[in-house]
Structure formats: C-alpha cells, structure tokens
Backbone as a ProteinNet text record, in pm:
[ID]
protein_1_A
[PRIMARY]
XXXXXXXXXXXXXXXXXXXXXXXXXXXXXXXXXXXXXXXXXXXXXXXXXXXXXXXXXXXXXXXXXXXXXXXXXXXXXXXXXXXXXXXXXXXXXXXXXXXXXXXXXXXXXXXXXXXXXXXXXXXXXXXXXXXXXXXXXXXXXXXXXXXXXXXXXXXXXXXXXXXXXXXXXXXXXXXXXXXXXXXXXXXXXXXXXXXXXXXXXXXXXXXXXXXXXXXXXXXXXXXXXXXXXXXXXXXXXXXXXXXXXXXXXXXXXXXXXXXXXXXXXXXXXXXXXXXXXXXXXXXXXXXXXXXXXX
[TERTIARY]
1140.2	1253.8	1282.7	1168	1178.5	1272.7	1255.8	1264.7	1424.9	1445.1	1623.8	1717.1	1635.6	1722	1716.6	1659.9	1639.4	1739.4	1763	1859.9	2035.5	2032.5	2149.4	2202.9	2123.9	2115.6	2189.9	2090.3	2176.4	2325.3	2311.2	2430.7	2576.1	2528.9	2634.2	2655.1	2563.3	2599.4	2672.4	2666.8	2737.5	2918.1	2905.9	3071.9	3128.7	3060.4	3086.8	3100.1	3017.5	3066.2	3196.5	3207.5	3328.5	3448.5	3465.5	3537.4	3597.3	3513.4	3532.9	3630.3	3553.9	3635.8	3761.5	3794.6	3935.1	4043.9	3960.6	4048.1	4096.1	4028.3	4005.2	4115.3	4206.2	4247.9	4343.7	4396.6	4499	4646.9	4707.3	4884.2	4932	5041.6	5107.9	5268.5	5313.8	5469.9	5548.6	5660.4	5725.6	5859.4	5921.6	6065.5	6077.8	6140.1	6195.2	6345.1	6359	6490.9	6568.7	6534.5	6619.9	6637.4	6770.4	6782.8	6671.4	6731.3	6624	6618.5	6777.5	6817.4	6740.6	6801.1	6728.9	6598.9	6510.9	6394	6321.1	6351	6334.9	6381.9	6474	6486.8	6384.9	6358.7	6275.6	6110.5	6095.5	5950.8	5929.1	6037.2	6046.7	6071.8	6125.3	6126.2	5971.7	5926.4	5758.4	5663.5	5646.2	5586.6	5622.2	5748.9	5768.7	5689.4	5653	5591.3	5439.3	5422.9	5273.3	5221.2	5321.8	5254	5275.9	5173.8	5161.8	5232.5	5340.4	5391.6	5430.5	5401.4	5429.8	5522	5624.5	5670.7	5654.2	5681	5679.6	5806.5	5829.8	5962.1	5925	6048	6044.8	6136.4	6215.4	6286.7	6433.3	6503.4	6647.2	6671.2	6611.2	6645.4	6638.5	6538.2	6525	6368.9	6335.2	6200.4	6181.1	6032.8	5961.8	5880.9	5900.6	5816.3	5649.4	5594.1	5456.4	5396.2	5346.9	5291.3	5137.2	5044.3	4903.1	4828.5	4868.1	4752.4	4887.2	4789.5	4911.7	4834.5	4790.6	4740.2	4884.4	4892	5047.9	5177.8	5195.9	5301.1	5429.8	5370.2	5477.5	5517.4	5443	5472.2	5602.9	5599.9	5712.6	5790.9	5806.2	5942.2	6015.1	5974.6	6026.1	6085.2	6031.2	6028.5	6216.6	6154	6270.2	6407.8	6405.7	6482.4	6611.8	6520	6567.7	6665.7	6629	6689.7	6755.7	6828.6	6926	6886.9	6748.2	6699.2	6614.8	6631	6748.2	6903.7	6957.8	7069.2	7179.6	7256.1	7331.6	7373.1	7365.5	7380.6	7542.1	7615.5	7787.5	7814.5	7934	7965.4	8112.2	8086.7	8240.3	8336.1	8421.7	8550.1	8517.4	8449.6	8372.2	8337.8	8245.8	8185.1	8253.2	8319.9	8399.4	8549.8	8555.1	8663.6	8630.8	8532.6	8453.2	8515.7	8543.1	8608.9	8542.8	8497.5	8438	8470.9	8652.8	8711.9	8808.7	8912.6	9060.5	9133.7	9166.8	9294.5	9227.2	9320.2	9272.8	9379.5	9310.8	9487.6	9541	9671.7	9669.9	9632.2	9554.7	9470.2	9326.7	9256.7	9134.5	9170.2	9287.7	9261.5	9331.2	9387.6	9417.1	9284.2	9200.6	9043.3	9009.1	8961.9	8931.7	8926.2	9042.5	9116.7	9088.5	9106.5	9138.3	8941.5	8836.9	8682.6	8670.6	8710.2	8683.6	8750.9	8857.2	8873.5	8798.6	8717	8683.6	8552.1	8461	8307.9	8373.8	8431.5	8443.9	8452.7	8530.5	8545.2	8445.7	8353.1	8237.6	8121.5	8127.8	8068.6	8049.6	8164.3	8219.1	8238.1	8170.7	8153.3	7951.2	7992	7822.6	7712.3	7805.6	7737.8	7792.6	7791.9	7836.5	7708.2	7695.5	7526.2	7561.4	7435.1	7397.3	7459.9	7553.4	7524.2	7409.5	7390.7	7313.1	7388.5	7451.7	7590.1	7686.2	7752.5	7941.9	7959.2	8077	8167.1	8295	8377.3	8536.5	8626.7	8650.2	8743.3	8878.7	8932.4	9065.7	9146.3	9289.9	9401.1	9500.8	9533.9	9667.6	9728.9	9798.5	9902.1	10038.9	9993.7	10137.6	10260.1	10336.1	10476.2	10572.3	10666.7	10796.2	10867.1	10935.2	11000.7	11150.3	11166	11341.4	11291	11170.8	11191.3	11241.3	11266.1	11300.5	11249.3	11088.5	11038.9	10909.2	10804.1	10712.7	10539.5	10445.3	10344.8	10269.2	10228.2	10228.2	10064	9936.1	9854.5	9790.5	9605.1	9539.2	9441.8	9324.2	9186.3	9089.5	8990.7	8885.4	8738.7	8689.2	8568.6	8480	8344.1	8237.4	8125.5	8086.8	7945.7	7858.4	7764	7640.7	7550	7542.7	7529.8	7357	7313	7202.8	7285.7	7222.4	7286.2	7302	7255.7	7226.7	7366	7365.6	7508.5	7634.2	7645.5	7826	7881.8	7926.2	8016.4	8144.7	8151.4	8285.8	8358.4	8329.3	8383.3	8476.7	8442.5	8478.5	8555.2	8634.1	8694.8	8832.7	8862.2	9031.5	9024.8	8925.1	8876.6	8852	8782.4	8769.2	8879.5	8972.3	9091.9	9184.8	9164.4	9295.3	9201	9060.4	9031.8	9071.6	9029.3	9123.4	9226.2	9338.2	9454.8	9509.3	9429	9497.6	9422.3	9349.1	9280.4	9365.1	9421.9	9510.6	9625.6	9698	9826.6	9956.2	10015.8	10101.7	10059.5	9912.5	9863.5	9879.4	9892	9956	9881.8	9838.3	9731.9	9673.9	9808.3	9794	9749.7	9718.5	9667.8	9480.2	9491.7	9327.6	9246.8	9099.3	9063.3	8905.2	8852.1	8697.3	8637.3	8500.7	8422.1	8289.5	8255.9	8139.6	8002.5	7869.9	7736	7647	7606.5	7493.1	7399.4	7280.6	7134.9	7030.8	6947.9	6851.9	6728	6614.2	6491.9	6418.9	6298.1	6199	6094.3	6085.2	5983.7	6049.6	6060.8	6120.3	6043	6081.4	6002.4	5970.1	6041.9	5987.8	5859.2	5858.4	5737.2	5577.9	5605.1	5554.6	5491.5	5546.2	5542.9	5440.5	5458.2	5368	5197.7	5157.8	5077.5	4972.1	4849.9	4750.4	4672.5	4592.9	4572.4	4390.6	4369.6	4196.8	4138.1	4059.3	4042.8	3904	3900.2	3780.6	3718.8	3652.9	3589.9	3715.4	3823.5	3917.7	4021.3	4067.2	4167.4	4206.4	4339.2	4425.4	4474.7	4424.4	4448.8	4435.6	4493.1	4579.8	4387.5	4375.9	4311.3	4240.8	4300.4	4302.7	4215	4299.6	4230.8	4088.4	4024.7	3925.3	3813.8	3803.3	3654.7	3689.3	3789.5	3721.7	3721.8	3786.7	3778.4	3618.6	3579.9	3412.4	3332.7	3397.8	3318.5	3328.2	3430.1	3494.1	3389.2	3390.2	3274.3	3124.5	3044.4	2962.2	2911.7	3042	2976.4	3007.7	3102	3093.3	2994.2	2905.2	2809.7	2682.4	2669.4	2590.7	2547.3	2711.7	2721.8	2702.9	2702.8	2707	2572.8	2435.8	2295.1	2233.4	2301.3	2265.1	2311.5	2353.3	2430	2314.5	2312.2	2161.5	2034.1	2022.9	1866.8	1909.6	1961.7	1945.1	1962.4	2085.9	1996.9	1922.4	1843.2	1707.2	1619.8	1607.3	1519.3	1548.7	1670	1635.6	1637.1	1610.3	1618.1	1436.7	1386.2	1217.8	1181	1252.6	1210.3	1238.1	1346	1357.4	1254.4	1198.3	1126.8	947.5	932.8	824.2	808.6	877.4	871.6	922.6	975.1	945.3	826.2	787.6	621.4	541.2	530	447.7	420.3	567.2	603.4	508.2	560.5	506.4	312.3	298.2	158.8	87.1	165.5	140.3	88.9	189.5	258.9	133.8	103.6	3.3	-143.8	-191.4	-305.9	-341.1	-222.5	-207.8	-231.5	-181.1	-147.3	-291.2	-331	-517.4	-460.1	-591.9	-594	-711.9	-577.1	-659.1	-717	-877.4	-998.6	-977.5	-996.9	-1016.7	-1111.7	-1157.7	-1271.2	-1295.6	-1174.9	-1172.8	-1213.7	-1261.7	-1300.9	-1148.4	-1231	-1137.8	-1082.3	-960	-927.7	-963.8	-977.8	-1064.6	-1207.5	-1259.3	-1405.7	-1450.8	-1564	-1598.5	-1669.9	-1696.3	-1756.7	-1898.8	-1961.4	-2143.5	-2202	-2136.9	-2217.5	-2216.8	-2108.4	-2097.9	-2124.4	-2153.2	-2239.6	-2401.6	-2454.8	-2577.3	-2634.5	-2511.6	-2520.6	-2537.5	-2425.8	-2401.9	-2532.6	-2595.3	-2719.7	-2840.8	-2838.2	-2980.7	-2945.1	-2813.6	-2784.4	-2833.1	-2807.5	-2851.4	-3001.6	-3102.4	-3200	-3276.7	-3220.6	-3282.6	-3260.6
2595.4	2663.7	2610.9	2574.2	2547.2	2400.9	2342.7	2173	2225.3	2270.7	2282.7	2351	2456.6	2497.7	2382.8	2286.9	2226.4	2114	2055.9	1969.3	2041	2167	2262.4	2239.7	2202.2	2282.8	2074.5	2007.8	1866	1833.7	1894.9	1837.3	1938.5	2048.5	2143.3	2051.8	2000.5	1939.3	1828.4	1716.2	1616.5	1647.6	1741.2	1804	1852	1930.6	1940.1	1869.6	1701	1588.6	1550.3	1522	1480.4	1521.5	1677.9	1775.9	1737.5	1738.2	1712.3	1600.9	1452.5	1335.2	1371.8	1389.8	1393.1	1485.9	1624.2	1679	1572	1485	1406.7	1339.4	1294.5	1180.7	1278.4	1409.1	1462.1	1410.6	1483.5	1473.8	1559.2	1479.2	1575.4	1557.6	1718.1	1710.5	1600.4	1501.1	1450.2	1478.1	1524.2	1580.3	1684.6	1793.9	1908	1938.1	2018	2064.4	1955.7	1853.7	1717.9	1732.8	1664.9	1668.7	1541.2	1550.1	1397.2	1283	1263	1100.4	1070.6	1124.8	1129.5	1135.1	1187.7	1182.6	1084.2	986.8	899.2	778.6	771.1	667.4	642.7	749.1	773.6	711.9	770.2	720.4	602.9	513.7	357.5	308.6	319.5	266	281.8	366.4	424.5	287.3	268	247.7	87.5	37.7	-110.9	-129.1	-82.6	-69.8	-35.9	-10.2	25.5	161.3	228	344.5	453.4	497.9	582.3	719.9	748.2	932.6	985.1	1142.4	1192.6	1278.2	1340.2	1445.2	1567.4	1675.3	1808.6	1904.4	1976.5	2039.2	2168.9	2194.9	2342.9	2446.8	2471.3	2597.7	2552.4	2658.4	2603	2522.1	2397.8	2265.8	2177.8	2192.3	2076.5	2013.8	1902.4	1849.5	1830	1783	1783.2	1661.5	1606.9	1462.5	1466.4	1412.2	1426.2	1278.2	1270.5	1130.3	1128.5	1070.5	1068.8	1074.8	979.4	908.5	985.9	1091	1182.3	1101.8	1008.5	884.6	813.5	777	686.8	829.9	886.2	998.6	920	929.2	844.2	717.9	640.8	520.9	529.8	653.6	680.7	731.3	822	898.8	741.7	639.9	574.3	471.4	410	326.1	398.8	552.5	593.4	624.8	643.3	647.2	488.6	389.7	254.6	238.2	341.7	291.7	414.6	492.5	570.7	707.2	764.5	845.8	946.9	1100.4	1178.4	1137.6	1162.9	1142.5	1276.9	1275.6	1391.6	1438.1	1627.4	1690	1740.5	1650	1728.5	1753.7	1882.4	1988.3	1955	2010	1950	2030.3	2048.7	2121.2	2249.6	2228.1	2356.6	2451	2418.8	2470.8	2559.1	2462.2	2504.2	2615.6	2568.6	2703.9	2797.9	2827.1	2959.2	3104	3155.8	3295.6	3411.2	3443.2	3546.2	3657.2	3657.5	3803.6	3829.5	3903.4	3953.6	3854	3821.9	3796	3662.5	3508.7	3425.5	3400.8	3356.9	3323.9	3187.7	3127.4	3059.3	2928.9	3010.8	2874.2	2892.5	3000	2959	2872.3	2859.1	2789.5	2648.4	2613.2	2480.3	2406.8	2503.4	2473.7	2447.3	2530.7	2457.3	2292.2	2330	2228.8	2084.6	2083.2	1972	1909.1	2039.1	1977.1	1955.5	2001.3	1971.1	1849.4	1794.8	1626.9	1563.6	1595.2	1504.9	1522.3	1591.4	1578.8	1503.3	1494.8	1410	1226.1	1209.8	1149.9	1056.3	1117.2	1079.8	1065.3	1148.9	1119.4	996.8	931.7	832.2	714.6	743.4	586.8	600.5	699.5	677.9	596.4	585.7	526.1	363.5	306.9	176.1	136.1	8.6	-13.9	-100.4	-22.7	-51.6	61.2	124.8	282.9	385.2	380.7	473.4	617.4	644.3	765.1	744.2	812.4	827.9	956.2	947.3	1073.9	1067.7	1119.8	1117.4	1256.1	1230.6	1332	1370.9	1461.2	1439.4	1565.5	1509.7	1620.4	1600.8	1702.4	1727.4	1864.6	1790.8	1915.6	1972.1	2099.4	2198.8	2163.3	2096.2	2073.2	2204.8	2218.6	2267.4	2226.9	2254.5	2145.1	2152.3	2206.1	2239	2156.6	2130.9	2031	1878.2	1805.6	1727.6	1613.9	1643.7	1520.1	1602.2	1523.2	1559.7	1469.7	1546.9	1462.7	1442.9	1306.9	1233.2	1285.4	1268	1277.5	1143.4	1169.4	1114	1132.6	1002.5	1010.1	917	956.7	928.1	886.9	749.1	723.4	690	737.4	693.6	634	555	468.7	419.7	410.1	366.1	328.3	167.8	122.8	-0.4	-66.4	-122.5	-284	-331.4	-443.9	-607.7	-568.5	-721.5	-715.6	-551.8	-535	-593.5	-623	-727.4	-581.2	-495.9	-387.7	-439.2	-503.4	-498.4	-599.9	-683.6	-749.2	-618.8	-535.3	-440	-348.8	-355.7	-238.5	-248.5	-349.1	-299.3	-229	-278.9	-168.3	-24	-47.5	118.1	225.3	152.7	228.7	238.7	176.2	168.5	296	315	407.1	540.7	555.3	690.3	702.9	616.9	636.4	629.6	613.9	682.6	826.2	850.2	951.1	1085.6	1057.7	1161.4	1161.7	1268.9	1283.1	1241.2	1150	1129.6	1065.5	1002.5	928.3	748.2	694.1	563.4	501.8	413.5	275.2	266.5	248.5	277.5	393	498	608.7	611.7	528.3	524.8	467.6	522.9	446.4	470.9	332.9	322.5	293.8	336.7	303	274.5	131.2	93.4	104.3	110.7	92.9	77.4	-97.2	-152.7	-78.3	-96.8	-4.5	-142.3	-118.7	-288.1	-160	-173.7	-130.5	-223.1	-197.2	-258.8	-257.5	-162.5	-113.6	-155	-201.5	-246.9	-260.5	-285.6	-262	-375.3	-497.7	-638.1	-655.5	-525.3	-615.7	-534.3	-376.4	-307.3	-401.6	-485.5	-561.4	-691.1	-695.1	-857.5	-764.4	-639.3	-617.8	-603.8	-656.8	-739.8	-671.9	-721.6	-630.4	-706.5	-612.9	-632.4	-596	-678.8	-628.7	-545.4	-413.1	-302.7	-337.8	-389.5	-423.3	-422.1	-542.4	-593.9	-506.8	-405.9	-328.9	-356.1	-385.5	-429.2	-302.8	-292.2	-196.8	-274.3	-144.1	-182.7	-153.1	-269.9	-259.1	-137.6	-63.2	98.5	171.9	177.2	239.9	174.4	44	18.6	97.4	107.8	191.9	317	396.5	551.7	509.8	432.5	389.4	351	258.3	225.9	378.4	441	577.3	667.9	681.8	773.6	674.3	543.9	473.7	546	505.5	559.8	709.1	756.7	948.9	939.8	837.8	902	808.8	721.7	661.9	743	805.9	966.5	1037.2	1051.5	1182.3	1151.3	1067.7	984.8	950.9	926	937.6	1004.6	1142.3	1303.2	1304.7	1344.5	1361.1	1311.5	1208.8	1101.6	1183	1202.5	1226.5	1375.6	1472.1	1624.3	1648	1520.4	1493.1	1461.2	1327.1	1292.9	1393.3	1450.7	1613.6	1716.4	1724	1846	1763.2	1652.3	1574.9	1614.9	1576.2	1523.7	1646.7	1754	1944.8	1946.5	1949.4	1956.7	1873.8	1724.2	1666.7	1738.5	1768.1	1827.4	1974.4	2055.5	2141	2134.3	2055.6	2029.3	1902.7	1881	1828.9	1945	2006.9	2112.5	2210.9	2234.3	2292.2	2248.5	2095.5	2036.3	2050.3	2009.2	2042.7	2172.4	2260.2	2437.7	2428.7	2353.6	2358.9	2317.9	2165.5	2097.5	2177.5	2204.2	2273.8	2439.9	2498.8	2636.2	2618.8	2489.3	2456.4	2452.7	2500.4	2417.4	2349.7	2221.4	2120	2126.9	2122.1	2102	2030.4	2078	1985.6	1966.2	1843.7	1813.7	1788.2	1900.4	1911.1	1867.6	1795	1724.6	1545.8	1448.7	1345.8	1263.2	1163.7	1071.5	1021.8	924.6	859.6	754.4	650.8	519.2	560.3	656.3	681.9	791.1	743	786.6	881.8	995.8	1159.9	1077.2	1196.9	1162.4	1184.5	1250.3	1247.5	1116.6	1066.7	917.7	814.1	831	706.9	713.2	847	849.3	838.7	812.3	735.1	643.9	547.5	428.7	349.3	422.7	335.1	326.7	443.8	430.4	360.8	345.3	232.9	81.8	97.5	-61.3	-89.4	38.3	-8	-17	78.2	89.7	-134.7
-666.2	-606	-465.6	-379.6	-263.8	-269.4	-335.5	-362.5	-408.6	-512	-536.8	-416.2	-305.5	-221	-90.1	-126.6	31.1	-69.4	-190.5	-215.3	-186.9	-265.9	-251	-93.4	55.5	135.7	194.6	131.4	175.9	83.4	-38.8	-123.8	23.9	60.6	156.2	276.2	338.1	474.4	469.1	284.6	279.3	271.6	215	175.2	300.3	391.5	554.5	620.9	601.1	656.7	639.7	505	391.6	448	435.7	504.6	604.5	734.7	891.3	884.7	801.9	808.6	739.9	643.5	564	696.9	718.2	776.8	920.8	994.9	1076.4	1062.2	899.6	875.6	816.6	848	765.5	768.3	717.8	713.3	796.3	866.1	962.5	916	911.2	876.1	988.8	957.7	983.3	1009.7	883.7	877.6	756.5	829.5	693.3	665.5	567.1	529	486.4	447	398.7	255.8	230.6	72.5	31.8	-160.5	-169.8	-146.2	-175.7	-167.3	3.4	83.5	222.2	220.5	143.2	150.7	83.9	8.7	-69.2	28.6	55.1	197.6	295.6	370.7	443.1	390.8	293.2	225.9	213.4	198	151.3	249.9	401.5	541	541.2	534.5	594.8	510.7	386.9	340.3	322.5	399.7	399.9	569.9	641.5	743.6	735.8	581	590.1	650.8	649.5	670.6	528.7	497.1	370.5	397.2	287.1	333.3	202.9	196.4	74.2	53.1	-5.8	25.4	-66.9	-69.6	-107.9	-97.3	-210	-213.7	-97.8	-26	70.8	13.2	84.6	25.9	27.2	-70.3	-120.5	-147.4	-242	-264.8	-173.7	-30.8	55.3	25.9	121.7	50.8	278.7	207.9	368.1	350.7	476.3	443.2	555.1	520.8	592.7	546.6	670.1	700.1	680.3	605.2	575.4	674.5	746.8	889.4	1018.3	1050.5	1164.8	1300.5	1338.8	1448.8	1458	1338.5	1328.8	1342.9	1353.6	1368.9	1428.1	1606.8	1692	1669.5	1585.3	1532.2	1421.8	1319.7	1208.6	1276.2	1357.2	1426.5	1491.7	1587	1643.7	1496.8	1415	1328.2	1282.9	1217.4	1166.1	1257.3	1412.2	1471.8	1460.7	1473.9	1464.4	1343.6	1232.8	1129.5	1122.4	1161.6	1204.8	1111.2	1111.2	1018.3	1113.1	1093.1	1011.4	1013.5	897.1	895.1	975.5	1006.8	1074.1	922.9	937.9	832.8	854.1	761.6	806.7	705.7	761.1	646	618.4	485.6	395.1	449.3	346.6	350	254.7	162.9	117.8	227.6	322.3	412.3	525.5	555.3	694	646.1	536.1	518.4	436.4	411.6	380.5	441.3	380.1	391.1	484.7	589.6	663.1	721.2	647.1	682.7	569.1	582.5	513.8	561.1	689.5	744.6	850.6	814	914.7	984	1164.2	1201	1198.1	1231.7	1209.9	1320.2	1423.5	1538.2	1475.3	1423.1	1325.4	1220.3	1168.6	1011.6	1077.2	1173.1	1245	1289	1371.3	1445	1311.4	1213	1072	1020.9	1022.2	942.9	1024.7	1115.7	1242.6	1218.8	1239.9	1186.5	1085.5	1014.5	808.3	826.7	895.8	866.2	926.2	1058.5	1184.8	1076.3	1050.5	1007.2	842.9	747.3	650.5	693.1	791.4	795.3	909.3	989.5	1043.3	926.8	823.2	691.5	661.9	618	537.6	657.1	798.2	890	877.9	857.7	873.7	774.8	645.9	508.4	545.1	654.6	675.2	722.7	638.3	680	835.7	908.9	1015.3	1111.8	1051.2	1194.1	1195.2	1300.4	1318.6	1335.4	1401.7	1422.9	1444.2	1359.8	1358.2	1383.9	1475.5	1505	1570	1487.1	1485.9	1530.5	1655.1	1711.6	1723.6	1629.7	1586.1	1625.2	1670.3	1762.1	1701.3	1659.3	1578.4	1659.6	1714.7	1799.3	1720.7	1772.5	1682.2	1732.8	1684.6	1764	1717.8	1765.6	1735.7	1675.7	1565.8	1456	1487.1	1576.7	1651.7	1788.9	1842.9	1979.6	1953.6	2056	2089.9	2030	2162.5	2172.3	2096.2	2014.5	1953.7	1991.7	2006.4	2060.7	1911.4	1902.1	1782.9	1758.4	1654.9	1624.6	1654.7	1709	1775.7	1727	1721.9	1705.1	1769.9	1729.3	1909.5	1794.3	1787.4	1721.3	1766.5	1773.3	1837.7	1732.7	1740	1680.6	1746	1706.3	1767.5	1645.6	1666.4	1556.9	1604.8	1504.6	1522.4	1567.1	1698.2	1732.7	1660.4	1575.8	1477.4	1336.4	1338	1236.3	1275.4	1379.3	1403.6	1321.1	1401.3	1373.8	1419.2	1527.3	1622.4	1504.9	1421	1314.2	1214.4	1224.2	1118.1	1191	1310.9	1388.6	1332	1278.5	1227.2	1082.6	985.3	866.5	929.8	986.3	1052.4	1099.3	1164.8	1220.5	1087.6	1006.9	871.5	825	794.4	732.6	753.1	901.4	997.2	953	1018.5	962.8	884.4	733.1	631.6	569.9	631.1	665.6	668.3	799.9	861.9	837.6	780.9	720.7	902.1	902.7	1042.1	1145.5	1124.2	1216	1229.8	1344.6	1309.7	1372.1	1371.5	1385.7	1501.2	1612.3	1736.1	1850.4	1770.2	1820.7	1770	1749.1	1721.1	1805.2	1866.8	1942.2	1899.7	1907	1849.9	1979.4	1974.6	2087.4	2024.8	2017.1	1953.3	2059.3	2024.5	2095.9	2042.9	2087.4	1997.7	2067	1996.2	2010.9	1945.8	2074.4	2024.5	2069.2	1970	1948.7	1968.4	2038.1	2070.1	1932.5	1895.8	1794.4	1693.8	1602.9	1499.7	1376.5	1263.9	1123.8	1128.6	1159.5	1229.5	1266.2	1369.3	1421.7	1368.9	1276.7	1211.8	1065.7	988.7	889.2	990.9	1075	1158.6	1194.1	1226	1225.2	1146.2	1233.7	1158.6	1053	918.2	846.1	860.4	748	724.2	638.8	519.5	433.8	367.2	319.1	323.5	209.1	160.8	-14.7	-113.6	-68	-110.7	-127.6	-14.6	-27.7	140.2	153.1	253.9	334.9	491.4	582.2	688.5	791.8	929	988.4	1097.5	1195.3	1217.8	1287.7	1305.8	1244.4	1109.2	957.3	917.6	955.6	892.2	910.3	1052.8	1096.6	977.7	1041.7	896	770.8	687.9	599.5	568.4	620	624.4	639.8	710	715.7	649.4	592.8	428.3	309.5	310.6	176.2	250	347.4	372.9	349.1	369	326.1	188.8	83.8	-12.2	-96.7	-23.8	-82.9	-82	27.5	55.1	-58.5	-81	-151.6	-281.4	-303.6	-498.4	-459	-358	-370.9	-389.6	-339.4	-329.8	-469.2	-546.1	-651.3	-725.3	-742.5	-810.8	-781.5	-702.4	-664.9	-745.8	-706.1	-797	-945.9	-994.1	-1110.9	-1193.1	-1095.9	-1150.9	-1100.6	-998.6	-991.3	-1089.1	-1140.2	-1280.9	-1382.4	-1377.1	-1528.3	-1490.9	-1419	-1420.6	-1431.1	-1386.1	-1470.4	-1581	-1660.9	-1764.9	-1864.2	-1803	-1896.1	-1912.5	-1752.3	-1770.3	-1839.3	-1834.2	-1873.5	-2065.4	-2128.4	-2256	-2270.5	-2214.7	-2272.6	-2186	-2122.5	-2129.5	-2261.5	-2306.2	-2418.4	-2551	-2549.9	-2635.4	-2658.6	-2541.6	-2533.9	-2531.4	-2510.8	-2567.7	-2713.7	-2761.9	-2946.5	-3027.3	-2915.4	-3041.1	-2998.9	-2860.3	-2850.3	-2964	-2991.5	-3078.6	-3176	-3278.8	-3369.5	-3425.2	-3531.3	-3639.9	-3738.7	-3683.3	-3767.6	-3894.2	-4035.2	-4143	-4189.4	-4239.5	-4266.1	-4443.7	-4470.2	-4589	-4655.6	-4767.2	-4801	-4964.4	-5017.1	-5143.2	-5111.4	-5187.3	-5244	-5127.8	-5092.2	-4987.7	-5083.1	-5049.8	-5167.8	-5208.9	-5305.4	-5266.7	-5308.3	-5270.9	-5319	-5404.4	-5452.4	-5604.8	-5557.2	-5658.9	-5615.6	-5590.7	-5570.3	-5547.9	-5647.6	-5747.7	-5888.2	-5947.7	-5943.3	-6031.8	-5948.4	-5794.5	-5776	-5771.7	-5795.3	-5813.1	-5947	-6033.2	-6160.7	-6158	-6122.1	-6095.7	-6009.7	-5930.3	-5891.6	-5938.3	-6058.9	-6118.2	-6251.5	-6276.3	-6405.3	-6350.3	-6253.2	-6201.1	-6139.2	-6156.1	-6166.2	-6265.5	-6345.6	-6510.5	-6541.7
[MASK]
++++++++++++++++++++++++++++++++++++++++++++++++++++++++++++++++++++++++++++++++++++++++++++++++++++++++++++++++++++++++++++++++++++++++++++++++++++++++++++++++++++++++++++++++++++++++++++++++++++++++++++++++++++++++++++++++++++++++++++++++++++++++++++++++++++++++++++++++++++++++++++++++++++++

C-alpha cells in the first residue's frame, strides 16, 4: 500500500507540472463578435506568419478568435492591423431605417437616408484590395423646388490604404463609383483624399523569421525551449506511467503464483499401488527364476 500511494503521489506532481506548463503556454482571446468570413481571414493572415490561432463560436452568430502562444499576442494585433483587420462593422439600409416610433420626421428620415448611403457605400471601397479604411461623407441639401438657385449634392472620401497598393491609379474608378451612387451627384463634386500607410512590422518580415527544428517539427526560436520542456515532462510522465504498470503487473504476477503455490501444496498426490508398466508381477518372476535354475 505504501509503495502504490507514494507512485499515486508522483503520477499527481507530474500532471501539476504538465498543468503549470500548458497553462504557461495558454490562449489568449484576440478578437470577438466577428462574423465568419472575417474570422477565417484573420486565421489565415495568422497562420501565413506562423503564428497558430483557433476560433470558437460566441453569441448571436459571432465567432472569437484566440491566439495559442498569448507571448506572440502583440505580435498578431500589429501583423493584423497592417492588413486592415478588424474590418469596420457598417450597417445597411436594413439597419438604419429600422422603425423606433409611430411617426418619423422628415429631418430624421433625411439624417437616415443621407448615412444608409454614406456607410453602403464606404462598404463597397473597403472590399478594394489594399484599403485598410473607407469612409464616405455625403450632403444632400434640401433645396426649394420654387428657388432659384439650387445647391447641388456633394461627397467627401477618405482612404487609407496599404502603400504598395498604387490606389491613387484607381481615383477616377472611385469617383464614377460615388457618383453613380448618388441619385444628382456629378463628377465634379467629388472629392477623394487618399493615405498611404507603410508598416514596419509586416508579414514580410514575420515569414523571414528564423525557425528551428524540435525532433523534426519546425518552430520559431522562441517556442523551442518550452517545446523541449513540454517533451521532457511528457517523457516523465509516459516513465511514470511505465513504472506503475510494471508495479501492478509484478503484484498481480506474484500474487497468482502465490495462488498457484497454495493450490499445488493442498492438493494429495496419488500413490500407485498396482504393477508398473513394463514389469512383470512378483509371482511370475519368482517363477521365472527358479525355471532357470531347475
């Protein structure tokens, strides 16, 4: 008994080791409330950089992303900033004219109306590869339809885009998009304001960092030491494991040949008290020898 509670007592301290390290090396949330497509993006920036991430569903149909190695954390927030991730969450026209009384007036359902175009249409600059943010500011003034002179409709674009995209190539596509956008708006009332964004940190230079290989499995520098120290405890623990079952194997064996040897000591052995086989009774060889002296 003494001998199984002092193994019980090491198999506990290896799993407490085990424990300590994993928790050591946990996951730390990254980003929540994201749909999937967004979250599936995100995972595949991470993991072309070598950094491992998983995600998990949250509430109302959003998912949450969490990063394995939370050491690297500030390394994924910057990585994903570069690549213009989170995405800005803009609301449709569903959204924004949602019903919240009886009676709307008609400078709420103008204010409406005037954002339900400006966020669609910051939407639809933002899916241009290489922005990072779009946003489109749009004025549609109430004229008088008996005045004179009438002040025409106006829009105002901001981007901020990754500097290697050559956006400014694409500024007359952009303004045709606006303005057909907007019901009365004309070419010349459009005004874009581009801003490259140059990152230092780059997936560039995330993909150039050096690797190393652990009993032929490929990791970052960093990662090798616990890695070597996660095989070590679980080489531990698979010795421990060994040794308690060759300790109840070597009980179990002794204690059925003890058994055994109970069995055969109890057991009586029968004496045979008939003619061996092969040999002749004692009557007929005490025949047999006085025939041969006669």
């Amino acid at each position: 008994m003494e001998k199984r509670k002092t193994y019980k007592n090491l198999c506990t301290s290896i799993l407490m080791c085990l424990s300590c390290l994993l928790y050591g090396c946990s996951r730390a949330d990254l980003l929540s409330n994201l749909d999937e497509d967004q979250v599936n993006d995100i995972i595949s920036i991470l993991q072309q950089a070598n950094l491992a991430a998983t995600k998990r569903p949250g509430i109302e149909s959003t998912w949450t992303v969490a990063i394995n190695d939370k050491s690297k954390f500030s390394q994924a927030v910057e990585l994903l900033k570069s690549k213009g991730f989170p995405r800005t969450d803009y609301n449709d026209l569903g959204k924004v004219f949602q019903k919240t009384g009886l009676v709307s007036s008609p400078l709420e359902e103008r204010a409406r109306l005037m954002y339900a175009m400006a966020e669609s249409i910051s939407e639809t600059l933002s899916k241009i590869p290489g922005v990072l943010t779009a946003r489109v500011h749009v004025v549609l003034p109430e004229n008088d339809p008996y005045a004179e002179n009438s002040i025409p409709s106006s829009a105002a674009v901001f981007m901020a885009y990754r500097a290697e995209a050559n956006i400014e190539e694409s500024v007359r596509e952009i303004k045709y998009l606006v303005t057909n956008s907007i019901q009365g708006l004309s070419y010349d009332k459009v005004s874009v304001a581009l801003f490259p964004v140059a990152f230092t940190n780059d997936v560039r230079q995330h993909e150039q960092s050096r690797l190393t290989s652990v009993m032929g499995i490929e990791v970052d520098q960093s990662s090798a030491s616990k890695l070597w120290t996660l095989f070590g405890i679980m080489s531990v623990l698979l010795l421990g494991a060994a040794g308690v079952a060759g300790f109840f194997g070597y009980e179990f064996f002794k204690k059925n040949k003890i058994g055994n040897d109970s069995m055969q000591e109890n057991t009586p052995i029968a004496v045979q008290t008939g003619p061996i086989p092969g040999q002749a009774p004692e009557g007929d060889k005490d025949e047999t020898s006085m025939g041969s002296i006669e």
